[in-house]
C-alpha positions in Angstrom: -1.6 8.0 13.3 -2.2 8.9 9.7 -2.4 6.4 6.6 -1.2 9.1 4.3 -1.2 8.3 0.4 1.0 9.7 -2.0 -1.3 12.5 -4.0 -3.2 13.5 -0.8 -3.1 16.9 0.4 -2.2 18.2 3.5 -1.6 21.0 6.0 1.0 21.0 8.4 -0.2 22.3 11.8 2.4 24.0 12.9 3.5 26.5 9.7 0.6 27.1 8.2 2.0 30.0 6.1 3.9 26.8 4.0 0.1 26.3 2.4 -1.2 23.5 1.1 1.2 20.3 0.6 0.6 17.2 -1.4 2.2 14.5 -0.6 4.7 12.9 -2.6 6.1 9.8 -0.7 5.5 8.1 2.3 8.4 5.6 4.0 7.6 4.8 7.5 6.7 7.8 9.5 8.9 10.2 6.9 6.9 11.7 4.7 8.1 14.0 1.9 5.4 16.9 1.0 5.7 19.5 -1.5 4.3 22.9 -0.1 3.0 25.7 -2.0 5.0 28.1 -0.5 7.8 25.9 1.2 8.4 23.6 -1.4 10.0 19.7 -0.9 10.0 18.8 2.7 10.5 16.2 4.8 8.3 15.3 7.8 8.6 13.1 10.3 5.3 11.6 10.7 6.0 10.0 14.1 6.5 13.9 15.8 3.9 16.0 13.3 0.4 14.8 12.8 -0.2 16.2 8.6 -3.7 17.6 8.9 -5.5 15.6 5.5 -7.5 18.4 3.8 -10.5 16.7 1.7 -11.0 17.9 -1.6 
């Protein structure tokens, strides 16, 4: 499982036409990203694993 921080960014693995995501908040296994071209989502961490993309 990932320790996500708010600020990183991310990809999710399944949509990648969403773009790149930072995240904004992480409570538990939901995690709330804003996508480039998906905008605010929430994720539940526990059933997608956020790719971290290192600056």
């Amino acid at each position: 499982m990932n320790l996500l921080q708010p600020g990183q960014r991310v990809r999710h693995p399944g949509q990648p036409d969403w773009g790149l995501g930072q995240v904004q908040s992480v409570i538990g296994d939901r995690v709330t990203v804003n996508f480039e071209h998906a905008g605010k989502l929430l994720i539940n961490a526990a059933l997608v694993e956020l790719e971290v993309v290192d600056d």
